[in-house]
Residue, then its C-alpha position, 0 to 999 in steps of 0.5 A: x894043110x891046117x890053114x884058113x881058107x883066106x891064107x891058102x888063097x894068097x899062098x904058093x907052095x913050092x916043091x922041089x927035088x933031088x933034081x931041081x938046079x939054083x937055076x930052076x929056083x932062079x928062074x922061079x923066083x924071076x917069074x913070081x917076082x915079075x907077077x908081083x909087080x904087075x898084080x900089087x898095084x891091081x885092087x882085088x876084090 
């Protein structure tokens, strides 16, 4: 993709399609919003 190592570590990549519905996005968007809270507080090494 062109990118350094340390950024394609703390990406995520999203695909989607002809069928995919703002509910697919919606629930998505819940999901990686719920993992965020638990993980920011974590202190990664």
């Amino acid at each position: 993709m062109g990118i350094d190592n340390e950024t394609a570590q703390s990406t995520i990549r999203f695909s989607i399609g002809k069928y995919t519905t703002q509910d697919d996005i919606d629930f998505a968007i819940n999901k990686v919003e719920e993992v965020l809270t638990t993980l920011r507080p974590i202190k990664l090494k």
